[in-house]
N, C-alpha and C positions, 0 to 999 in steps of 0.2 A: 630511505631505509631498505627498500628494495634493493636498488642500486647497489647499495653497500653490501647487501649478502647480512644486514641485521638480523633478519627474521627468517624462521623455515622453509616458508613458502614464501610467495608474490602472489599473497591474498590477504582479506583479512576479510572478520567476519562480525558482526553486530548481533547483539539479543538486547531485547529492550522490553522489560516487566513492563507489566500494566498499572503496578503500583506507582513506580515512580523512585523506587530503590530497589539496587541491583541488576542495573542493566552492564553489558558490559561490549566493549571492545576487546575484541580479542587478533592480536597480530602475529599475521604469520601460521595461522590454526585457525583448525575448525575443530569445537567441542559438540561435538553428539549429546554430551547433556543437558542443550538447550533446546533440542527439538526433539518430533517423533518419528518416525517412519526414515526415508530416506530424500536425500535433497535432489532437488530437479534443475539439472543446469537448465539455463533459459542462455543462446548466443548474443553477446554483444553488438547491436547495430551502429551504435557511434559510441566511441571511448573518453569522450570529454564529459558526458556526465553519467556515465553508467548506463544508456539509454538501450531498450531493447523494444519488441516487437509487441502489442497485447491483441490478440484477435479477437477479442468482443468484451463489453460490459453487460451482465440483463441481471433483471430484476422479475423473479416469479417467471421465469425461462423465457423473457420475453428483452432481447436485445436492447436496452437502453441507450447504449454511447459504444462508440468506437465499432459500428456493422462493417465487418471490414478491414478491420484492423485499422490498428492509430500507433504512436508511438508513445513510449513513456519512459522517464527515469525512476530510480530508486533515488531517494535520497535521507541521509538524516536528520538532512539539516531543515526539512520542511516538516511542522506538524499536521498538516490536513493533508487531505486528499485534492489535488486541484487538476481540474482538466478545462475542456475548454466550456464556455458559458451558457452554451445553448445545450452539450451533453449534461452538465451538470444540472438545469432545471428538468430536466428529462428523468432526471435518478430524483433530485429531490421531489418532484410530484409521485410517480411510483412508489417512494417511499412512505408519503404525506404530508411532507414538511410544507410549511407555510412560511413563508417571506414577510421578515420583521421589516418596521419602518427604518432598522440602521443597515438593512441587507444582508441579516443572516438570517439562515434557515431552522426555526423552530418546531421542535418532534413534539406532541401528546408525549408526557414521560407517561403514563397510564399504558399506553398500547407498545410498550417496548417490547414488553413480548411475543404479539402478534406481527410485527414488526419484519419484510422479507432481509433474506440475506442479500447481499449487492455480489455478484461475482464475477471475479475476475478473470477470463481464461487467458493464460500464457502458455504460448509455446504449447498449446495442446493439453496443458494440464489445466483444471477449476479450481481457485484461491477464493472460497467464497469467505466474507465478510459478514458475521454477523451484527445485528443491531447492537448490541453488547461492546463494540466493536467501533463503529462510525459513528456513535450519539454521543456527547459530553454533557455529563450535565451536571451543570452549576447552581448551589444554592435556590434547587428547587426547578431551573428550568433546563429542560434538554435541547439540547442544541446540533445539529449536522455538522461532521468532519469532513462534509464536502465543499469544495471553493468554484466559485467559477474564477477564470482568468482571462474575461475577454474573449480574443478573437482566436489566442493561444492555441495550436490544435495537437502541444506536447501536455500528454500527463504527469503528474509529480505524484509518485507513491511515495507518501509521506512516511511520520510514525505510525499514523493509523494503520498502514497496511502492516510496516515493519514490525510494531507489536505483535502481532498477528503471525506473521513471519518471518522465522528467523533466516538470518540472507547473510549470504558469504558473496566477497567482491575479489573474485579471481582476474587478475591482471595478466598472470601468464598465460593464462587460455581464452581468457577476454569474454570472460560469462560469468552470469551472477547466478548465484545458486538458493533455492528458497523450498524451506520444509514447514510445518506447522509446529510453531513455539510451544513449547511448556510451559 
């Protein structure tokens, strides 16, 4: 579609409600009436999955994952948050979760509100995540939108993040751009 000169630009950009209806793809455009403020390009480090820089994880301003930076992709097509195994018990103790016998990580839904943000800094900017935000909860139990993936030391910003943030994937300039969703 690029290629062909289909679309306006050689980008395209995703919002994705939290309801579960009305999320949308939008190609070729970026609509400003899916976010607020202004979007913060973040530079492309590898182009085959979107992949860019994240300079730290912390939880209660206290570094949990990625001291140093790590790398990560955007993606859509992932619904958790996954990074690598030994970061992610790191966030899920910080958070409180406790470790079910089939290996997910279960929240008190009681204390969601006390509950810290996890945040993300990119590129200089802070994308924090509230509990609101990383806990799913089903039929009474809540549950963590964090994954471990092994030995993995790439992160996958799933939908959890992309709810949260509305992200435009610029091809011609080869950076993703990310504002706080409406």
């Amino acid at each position: 579609m690029m290629n062909g000169h289909l679309v306006a630009r050689d980008l395209f950009s995703v919002y994705m409600t939290r309801s579960g209806q009305g999320s949308m793809l939008i190609l070729g455009a970026i609509d400003p009436s899916y976010y607020t403020g202004s979007l913060h390009w973040v530079p492309i480090t590898g182009q085959a999955y979107w992949q860019f820089t994240v300079d730290s994880i912390t939880v209660n301003g206290v570094v949990a994952a990625c001291d140093g930076g790590c790398e990560a992709v955007l993606d859509t097509g992932t619904s958790m948050l996954v990074g690598p195994s030994s970061d992610i018990c790191n966030i899920q103790a910080a958070m409180g979760a406790t470790e079910d016998p089939y290996g997910q990580f279960d929240i008190d839904c009681r204390s969601l509100s006390i509950m810290p943000a996890v945040v993300f800094e990119i590129h200089g900017r802070k994308y924090p995540l509230p509990a609101s935000t990383y806990v799913n909860e089903i039929e009474g139990l809540c549950l963590s939108g964090f994954q471990g993936d092994g030995d993995s030391q790439l992160w996958i910003l799933g939908d959890v993040f992309i709810r949260e943030y509305y992200s435009v994937f610029d091809r011609a300039n080869n950076r993703v751009g990310l504002a706080k969703a409406v």
